[in-house]
FIKOL-959283 format. One line per 5 residues: number of its first residue (from 0); their letters; for each residue x, z, y of C-alpha. Coordinates in steps of 0.02 Angstrom, whole numbers. Layout:
N
NUM	A	X/Z/Y | ...
END
This chain:
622
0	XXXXX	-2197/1393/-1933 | -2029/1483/-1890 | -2029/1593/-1985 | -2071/1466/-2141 | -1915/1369/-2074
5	XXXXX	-1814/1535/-2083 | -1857/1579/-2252 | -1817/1411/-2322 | -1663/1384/-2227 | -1605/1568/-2317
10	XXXXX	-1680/1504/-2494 | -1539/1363/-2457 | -1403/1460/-2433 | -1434/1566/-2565 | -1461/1430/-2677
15	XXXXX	-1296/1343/-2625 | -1203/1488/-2620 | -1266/1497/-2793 | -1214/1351/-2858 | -1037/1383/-2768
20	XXXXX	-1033/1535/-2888 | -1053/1434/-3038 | -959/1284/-3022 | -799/1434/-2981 | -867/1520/-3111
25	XXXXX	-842/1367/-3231 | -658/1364/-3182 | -635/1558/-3234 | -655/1615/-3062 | -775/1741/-3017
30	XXXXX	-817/1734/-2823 | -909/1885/-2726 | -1047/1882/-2611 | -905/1844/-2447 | -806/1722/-2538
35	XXXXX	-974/1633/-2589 | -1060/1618/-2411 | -871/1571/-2342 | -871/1425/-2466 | -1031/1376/-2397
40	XXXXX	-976/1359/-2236 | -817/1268/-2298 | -943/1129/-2388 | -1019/1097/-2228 | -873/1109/-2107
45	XXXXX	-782/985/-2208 | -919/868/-2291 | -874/925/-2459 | -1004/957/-2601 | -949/1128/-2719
50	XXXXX	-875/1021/-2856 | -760/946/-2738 | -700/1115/-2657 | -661/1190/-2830 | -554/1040/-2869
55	XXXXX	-462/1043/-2706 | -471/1235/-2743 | -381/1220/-2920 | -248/1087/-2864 | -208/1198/-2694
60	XXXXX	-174/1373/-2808 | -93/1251/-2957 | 51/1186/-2795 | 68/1361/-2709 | 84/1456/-2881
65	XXXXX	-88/1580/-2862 | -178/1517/-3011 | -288/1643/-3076 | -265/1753/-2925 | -437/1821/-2828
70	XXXXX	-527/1709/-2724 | -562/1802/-2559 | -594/1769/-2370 | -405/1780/-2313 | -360/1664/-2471
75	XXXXX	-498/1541/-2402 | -436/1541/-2227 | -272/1479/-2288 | -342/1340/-2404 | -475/1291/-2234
80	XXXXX	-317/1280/-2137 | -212/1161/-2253 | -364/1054/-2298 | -387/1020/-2074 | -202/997/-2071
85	XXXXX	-186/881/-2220 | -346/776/-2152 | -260/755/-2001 | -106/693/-2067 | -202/563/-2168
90	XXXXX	-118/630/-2336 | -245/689/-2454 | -195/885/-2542 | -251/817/-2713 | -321/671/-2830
95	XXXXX	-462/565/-2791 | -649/669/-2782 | -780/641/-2921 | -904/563/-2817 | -890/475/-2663
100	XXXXX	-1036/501/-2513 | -1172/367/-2496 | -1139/238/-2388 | -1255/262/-2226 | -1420/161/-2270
105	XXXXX	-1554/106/-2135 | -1703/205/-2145 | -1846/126/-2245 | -1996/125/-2126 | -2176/178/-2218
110	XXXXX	-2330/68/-2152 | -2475/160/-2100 | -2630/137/-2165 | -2679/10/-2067 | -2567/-95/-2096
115	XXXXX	-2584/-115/-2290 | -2713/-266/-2324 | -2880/-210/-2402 | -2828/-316/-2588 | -2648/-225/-2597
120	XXXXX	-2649/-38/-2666 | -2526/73/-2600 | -2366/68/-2710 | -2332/273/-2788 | -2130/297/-2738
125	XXXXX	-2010/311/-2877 | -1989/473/-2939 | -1811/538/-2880 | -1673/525/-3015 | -1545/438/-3072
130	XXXXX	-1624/235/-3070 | -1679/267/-2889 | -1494/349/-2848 | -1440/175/-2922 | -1548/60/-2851
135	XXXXX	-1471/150/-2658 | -1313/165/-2715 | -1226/6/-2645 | -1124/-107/-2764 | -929/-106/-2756
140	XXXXX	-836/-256/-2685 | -719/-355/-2804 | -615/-406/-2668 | -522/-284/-2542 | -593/-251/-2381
145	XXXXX	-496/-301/-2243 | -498/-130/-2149 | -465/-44/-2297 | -339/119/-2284 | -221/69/-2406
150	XXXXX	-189/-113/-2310 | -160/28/-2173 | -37/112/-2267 | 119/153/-2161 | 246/244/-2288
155	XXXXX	264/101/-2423 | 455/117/-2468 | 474/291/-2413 | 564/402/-2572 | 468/555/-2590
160	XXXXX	594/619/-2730 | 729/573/-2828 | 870/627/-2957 | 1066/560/-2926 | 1155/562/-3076
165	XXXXX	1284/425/-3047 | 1272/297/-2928 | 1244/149/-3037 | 1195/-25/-2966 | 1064/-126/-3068
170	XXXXX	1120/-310/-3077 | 977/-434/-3050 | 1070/-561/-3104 | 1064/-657/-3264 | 1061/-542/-3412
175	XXXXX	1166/-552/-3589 | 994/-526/-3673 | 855/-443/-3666 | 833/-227/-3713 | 781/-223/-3893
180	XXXXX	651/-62/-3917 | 597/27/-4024 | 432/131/-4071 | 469/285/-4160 | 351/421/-4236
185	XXXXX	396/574/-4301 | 228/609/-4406 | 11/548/-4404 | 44/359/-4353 | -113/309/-4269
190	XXXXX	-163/109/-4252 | -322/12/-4239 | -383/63/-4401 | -352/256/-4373 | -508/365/-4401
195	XXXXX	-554/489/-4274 | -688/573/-4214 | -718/670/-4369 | -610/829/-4323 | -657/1002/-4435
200	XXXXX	-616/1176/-4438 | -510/1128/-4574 | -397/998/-4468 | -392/1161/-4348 | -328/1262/-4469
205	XXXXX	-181/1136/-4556 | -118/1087/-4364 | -112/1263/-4330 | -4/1302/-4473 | 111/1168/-4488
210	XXXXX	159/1187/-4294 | 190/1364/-4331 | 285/1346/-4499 | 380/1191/-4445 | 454/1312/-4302
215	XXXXX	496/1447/-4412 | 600/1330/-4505 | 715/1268/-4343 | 729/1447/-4290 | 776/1513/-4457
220	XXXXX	931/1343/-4457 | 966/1393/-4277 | 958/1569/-4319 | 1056/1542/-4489 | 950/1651/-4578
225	XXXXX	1020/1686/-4777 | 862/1655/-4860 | 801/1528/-4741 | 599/1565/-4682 | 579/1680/-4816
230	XXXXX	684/1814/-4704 | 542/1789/-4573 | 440/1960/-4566 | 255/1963/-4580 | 181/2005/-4408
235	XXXXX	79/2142/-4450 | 191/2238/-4590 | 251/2404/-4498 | 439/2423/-4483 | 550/2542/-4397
240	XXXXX	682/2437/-4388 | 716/2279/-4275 | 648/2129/-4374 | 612/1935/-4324 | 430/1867/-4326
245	XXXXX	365/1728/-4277 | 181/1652/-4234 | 86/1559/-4093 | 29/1641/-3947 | -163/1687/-3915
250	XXXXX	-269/1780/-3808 | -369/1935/-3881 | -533/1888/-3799 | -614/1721/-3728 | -544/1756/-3551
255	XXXXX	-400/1692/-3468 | -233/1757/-3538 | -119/1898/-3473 | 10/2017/-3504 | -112/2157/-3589
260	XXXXX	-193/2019/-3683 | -43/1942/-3796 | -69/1935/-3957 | 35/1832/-4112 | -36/1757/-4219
265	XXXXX	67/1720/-4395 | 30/1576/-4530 | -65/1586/-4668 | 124/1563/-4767 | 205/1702/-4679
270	XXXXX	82/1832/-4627 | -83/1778/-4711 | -134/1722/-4545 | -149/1904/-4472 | -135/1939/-4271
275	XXXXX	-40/2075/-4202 | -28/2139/-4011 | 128/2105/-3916 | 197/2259/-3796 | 308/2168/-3653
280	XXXXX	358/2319/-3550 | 544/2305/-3600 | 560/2098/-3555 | 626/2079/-3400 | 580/1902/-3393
285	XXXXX	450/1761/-3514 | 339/1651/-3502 | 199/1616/-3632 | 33/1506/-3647 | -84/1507/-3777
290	XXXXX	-46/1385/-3926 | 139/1408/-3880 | 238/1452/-4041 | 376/1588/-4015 | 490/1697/-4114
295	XXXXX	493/1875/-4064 | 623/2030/-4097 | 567/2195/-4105 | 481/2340/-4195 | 294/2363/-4276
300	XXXXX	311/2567/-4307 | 118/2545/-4321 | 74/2366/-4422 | -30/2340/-4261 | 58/2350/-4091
305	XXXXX	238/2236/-4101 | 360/2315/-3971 | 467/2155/-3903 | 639/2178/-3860 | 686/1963/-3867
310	XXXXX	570/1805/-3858 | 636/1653/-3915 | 505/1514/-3856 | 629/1355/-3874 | 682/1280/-4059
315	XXXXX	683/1095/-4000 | 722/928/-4111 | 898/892/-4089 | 926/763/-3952 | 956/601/-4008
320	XXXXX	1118/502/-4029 | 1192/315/-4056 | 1304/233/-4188 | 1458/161/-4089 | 1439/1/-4205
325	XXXXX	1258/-13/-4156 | 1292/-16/-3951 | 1441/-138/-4006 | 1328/-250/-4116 | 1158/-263/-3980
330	XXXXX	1152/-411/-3871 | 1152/-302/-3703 | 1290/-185/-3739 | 1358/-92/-3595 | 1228/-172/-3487
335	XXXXX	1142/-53/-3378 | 938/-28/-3385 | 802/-34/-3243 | 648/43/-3294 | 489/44/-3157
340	XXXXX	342/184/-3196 | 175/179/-3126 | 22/303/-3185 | -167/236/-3127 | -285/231/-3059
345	XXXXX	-237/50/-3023 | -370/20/-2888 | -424/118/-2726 | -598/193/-2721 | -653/89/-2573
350	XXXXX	-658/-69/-2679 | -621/-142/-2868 | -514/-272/-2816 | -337/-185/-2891 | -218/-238/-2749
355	XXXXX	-124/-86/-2774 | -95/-138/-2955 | -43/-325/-2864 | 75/-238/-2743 | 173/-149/-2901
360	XXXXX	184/-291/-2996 | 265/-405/-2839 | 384/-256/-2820 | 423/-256/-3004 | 450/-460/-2991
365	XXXXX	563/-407/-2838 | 670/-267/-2936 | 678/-378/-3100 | 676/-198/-3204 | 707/-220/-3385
370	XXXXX	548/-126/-3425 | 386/-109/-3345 | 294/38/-3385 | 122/48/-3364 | 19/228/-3401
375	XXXXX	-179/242/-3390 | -306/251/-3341 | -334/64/-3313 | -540/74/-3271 | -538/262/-3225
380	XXXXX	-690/340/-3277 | -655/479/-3128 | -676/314/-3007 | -850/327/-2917 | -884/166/-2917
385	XXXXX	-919/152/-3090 | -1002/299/-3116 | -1176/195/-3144 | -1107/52/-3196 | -1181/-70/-3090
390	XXXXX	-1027/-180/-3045 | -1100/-347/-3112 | -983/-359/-3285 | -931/-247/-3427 | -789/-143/-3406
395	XXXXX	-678/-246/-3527 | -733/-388/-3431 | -662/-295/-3280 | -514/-250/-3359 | -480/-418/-3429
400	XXXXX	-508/-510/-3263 | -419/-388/-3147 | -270/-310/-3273 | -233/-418/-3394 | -243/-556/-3274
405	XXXXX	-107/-484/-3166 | 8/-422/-3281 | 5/-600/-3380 | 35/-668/-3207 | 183/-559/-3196
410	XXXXX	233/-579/-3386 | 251/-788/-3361 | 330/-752/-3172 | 495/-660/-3218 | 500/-711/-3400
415	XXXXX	547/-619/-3580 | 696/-539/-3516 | 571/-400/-3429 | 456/-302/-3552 | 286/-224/-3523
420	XXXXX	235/-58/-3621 | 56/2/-3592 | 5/181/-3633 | -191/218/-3625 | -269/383/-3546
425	XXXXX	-415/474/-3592 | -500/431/-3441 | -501/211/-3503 | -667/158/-3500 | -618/18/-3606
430	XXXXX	-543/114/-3734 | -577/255/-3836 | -584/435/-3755 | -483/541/-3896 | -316/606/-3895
435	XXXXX	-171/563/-3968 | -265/408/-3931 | -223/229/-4032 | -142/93/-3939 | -263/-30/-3816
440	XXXXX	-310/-199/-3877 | -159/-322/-3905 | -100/-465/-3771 | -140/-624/-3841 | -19/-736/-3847
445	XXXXX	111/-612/-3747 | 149/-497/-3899 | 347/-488/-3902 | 333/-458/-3719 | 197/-327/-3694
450	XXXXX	187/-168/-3793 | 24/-78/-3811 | 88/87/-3895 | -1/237/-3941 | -27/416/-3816
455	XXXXX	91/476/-3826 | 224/371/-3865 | 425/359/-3893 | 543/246/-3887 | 711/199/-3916
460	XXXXX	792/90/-3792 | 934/-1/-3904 | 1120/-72/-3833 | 1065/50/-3688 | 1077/229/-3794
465	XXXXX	924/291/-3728 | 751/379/-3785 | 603/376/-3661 | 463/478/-3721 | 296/453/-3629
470	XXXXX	107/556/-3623 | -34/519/-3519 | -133/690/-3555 | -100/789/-3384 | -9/912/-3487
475	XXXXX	82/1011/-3329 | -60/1032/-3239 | -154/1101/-3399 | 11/1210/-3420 | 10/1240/-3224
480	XXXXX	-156/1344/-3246 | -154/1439/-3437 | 24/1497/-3418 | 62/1681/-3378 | 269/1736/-3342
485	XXXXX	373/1869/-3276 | 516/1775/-3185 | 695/1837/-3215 | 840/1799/-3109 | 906/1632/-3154
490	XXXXX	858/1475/-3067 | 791/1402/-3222 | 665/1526/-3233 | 609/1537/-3087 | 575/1357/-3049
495	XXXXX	406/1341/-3121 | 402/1150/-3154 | 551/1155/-3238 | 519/1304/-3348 | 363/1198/-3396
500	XXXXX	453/1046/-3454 | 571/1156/-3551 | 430/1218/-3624 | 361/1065/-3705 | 527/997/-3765
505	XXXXX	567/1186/-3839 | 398/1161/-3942 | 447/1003/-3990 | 250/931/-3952 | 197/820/-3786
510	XXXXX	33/944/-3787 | 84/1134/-3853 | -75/1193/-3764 | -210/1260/-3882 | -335/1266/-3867
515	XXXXX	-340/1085/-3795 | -402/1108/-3586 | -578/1052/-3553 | -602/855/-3544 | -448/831/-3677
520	XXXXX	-521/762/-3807 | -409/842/-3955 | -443/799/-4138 | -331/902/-4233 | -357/798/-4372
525	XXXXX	-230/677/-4285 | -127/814/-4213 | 35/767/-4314 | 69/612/-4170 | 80/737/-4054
530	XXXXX	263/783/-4128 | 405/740/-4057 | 513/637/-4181 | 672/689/-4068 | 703/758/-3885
535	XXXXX	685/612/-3762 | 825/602/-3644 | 702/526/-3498 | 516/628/-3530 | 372/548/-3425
540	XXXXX	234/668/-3392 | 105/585/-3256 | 12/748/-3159 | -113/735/-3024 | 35/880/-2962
545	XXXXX	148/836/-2847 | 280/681/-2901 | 464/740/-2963 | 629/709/-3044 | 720/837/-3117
550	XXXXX	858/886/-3239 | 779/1005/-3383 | 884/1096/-3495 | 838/1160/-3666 | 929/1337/-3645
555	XXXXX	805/1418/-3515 | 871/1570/-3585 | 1054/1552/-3545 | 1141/1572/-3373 | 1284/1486/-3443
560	XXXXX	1196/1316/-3440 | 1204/1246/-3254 | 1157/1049/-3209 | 1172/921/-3329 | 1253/943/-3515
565	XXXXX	1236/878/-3670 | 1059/958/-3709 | 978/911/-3552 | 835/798/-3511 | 784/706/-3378
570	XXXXX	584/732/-3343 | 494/636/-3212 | 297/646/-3135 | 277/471/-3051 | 117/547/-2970
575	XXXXX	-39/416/-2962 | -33/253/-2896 | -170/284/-2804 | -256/419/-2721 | -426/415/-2683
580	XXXXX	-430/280/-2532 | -237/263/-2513 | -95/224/-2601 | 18/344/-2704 | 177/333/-2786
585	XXXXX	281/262/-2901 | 465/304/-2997 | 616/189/-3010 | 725/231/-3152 | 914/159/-3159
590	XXXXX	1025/205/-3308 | 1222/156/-3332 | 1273/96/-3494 | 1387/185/-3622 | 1533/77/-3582
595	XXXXX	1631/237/-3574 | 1579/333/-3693 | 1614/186/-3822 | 1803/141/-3778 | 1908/193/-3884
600	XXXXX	1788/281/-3992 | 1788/261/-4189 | 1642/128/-4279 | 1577/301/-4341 | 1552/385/-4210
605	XXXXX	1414/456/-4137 | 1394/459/-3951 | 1267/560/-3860 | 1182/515/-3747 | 1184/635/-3594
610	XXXXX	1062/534/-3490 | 1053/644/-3341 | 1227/613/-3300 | 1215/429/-3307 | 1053/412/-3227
615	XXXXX	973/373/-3034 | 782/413/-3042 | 667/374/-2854 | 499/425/-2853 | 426/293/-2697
620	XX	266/263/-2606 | 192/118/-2676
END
């Protein structure tokens, strides 16, 4: 009998240590035999189930900057040590787990023999699956408990980061009129009737080459090239001489990218689509991704291996400006704008009833902001309560009940002076799970005053001077993990967040990645919304990464640009408003108006905007 019990308690390990393997494995990790059986032991020490520890794995390596480094004993120690810490300090290290555990159940007593009558037959159990896993698991509450953690919260209030550029003071008091905004689109313009789902190798192909020829053309006008593109070398043509190529960046094999694996890969217009290898011994400093479209200086001697001397990785859309007549002519000229931003999940995974959502909105009727905006997911499909669906109502009836309700609540409380814009997420299980995604389902009878836009979205805040551009995709954190770089000496280089933003402004997309990360739900088919129709000055990029503000500039490449000019952005991560079974955070945006950048200017002229000069950002615990 021992030695039975021995045998199956080392069949268990091995099998767990085993499935530890895989689900790292799945990530593009490989773990050996030590790293597996210490994993083990980390499950069990800390309740977790291997899913969960390669989630708080990934989000751990994405914040300390080791992604893709090897997973070993030491490496594990560390992580053990921050996980205890973190517990005790009642903040969670990342977003909320896939699955919560079972609530404890009382234990189902068999009768014996004996006591079954002689006319009843002994019921056969259930099989074990997924109905019986339903039939235990016990249904969520629509109301919030009263012991709940995020009634316990302690930290509401408390600014977790922020950006000063001015000191401006929002005035809550009666306003001229209300911010007029516009949606703007730069190409695909998806609405209810768009067609998706139906994405070939074809769409593949024509996203693939208009990103890369539409960036040839804004480096050959920033370049000033004589014959425009056509002065653009093919990638593979050998040349002893310097010459200027440009492509998108891929990997030469199925693994994870890195500096002996660059390759570029040119258009079917400029270099028939051919791939050559890049040598980046002589950079001192880049950064690259795959997907990411760059122009590169150097010398082919061969036709096969490029030598790079110069990367140029950023040929943004110009940043946009305002007609002095126009700020003259709106209704709130030279007011000043309040802006709130909050990313979901809306509700707590201890119950459905949304008060964290409740608590946002009161602030928001507090802080009268000019414009409320709301990102997805609304009924997060990552939320294990609904992961078998047995909540007594449809998800839209969920939604429309908890959601809607509230926000039309809010809508009618503080009046059409304060606009709502909702942007959908991937996750929406009342919506549909493909990205760039169409706009949710109107607000009856509340359509001037709530938006439902596409993801991504921009818009143009009029009177104000101001462009807000806004995607829902966790594009940093799919950055965070495929980009490889070789930091140089500036500051912008070398902080990694910020090189990131720059990134996705330089490539002029709100998702440069490709391909797409796992669980994104591209169609390239409607891969022209993803284009940015100018540079926001204010970018909004929720990440399950930890919340920011920061001034980006679009010349990562030049020591000469310090702080805030004329091409810089402002980018914020508001973070989640809730994590797991407490609250997270939210950002508080305040903007001055151009009062004087208009005086004394000319009808004419046009005035930029410069946003992170005139700008107060908060990111706050909800």
């Amino acid at each position: 009998g021992t030695t039975t019990c021995n045998v199956a308690s080392q069949q268990s390990e091995t099998m767990d240590a085993q499935v530890v393997v895989e689900e790292f494995r799945s990530k593009g990790l490989e773990v050996d035999d030590a790293a597996a059986n210490a994993c083990v032991a980390l499950c069990a020490n800390l309740n977790l189930d291997p899913a969960e520890l390669s989630e708080q794995w990934e989000v751990y390596t994405l914040n300390k900057g080791m992604v893709g480094e090897e997973l070993n004993v030491d490496r594990l120690e560390m992580f053990r040590r921050t996980l205890k810490r973190k517990r005790r300090e009642s903040k969670p290290l990342s977003f909320a787990s896939l699955e919560d555990k079972l609530m404890d159940l009382p234990e189902i007593e068999t009768p014996s023999k004996d006591q079954i009558k002689p006319e009843e037959e002994p019921k056969t159990p259930a099989p074990q699956g997924k109905e019986t896993k339903a039939q235990m698991t016990p249904s969520p509450t629509l109301s919030s408990a009263e012991a709940s953690a995020f009634k316990k919260r302690t930290q509401g209030g408390f600014v977790v980061a922020s950006h000063v550029g001015c000191l401006v003071k929002h005035d809550r008091g009666e306003k001229k009129g209300a911010m007029q905004i516009e949606v703007m689109t730069a190409g695909t313009n998806l609405d209810e009737s768009t067609m998706f789902f139906r994405d070939r190798l074809s769409d593949k192909v024509a996203y693939l080459e208009t990103r890369i020829n539409d960036f040839a053309e804004r480096i050959a006008a920033a370049e000033r090239l004589p014959k425009g593109i056509d002065d653009i070398h093919p990638v593979s043509r050998a040349s002893q001489e310097e010459v200027l190529c440009v492509g998108r960046i891929c990997c030469d094999s199925e693994g994870k990218l890195n500096d002996q694996s660059v390759m570029l890969e040119g258009s079917m217009r400029l270099s028939n689509g051919a791939r050559v290898k890049l040598e980046l011994s002589k950079l001192p400093a880049f950064s690259f991704f795959p997907g990411q479209c760059v122009a590169v200086r150097g010398r082919n001697p061969s036709g096969h291996c490029l030598v790079v001397e110069e990367v140029i990785s950023s040929a943004p859309v110009p940043m946009s400006t305002t007609n002095v007549m126009e700020i003259k002519g709106s209704e709130s000229a030279g007011q000043s704008f309040h802006m709130m931003i909050a990313s979901g999940p809306y509700t707590t995974t201890e119950d459905l009833s949304f008060d964290p959502l409740d608590v946002l909105l009161k602030e928001a009727e507090e802080r009268k902001p000019d414009l409320l905006l709301l990102v997805g997911p609304f009924v997060d499909s990552a939320d294990p309560q609904l992961a078998n669906g047995d909540i007594g109502m449809t998800f839209d009836t969920l939604y429309a009940e908890k959601c809607q309700a509230m926000i039309a609540r809010y809508c009618n409380t503080v009046g059409k002076q304060s606009k709502v814009v909702l942007v959908p997420s991937t996750r929406d299980l009342t919506h549909f799970p493909v990205f760039p995604q169409p706009p949710m389902e109107k607000f009856q009878d509340l359509e001037d005053q709530v938006l439902c836009l596409t993801n991504p979205s921009t818009l143009k805040v009029h009177g104000c001077g101001l462009v807000i551009g806004c995607c829902s995709q966790d594009i940093l954190k799919h950055l965070a993990a495929a980009e490889i770089s070789r930091a140089g000496g500036h500051a912008s280089q070398t902080d990694r967040m910020n090189r990131l933003c720059s990134s996705i402004a330089g490539q002029a997309s709100y998702y440069p990645l490709f391909p797409a990360a796992k669980g994104c739900f591209f169609d390239a088919s409607l891969g022209g919304a993803l284009d940015m129709p100018t540079t926001p000055d204010i970018l909004v990029l929720p990440s399950d990464l930890a919340p920011f503000a920061k001034v980006v500039s679009l010349h990562q490449n030049s020591s000469e640009q310090t702080g805030a000019d004329q091409s810089s952005f402002v980018c914020i991560n508001p973070n989640r408003l809730t994590k797991g079974k407490s609250g997270g955070t939210f950002a508080s945006v305040f903007v001055e108006g151009l009062n004087q950048e208009v005086e004394g200017a000319p009808d004419s002229a046009q005035v930029s905007h410069e946003a992170a000069k005139r700008s107060k950002v908060e990111i706050i615990r909800i």
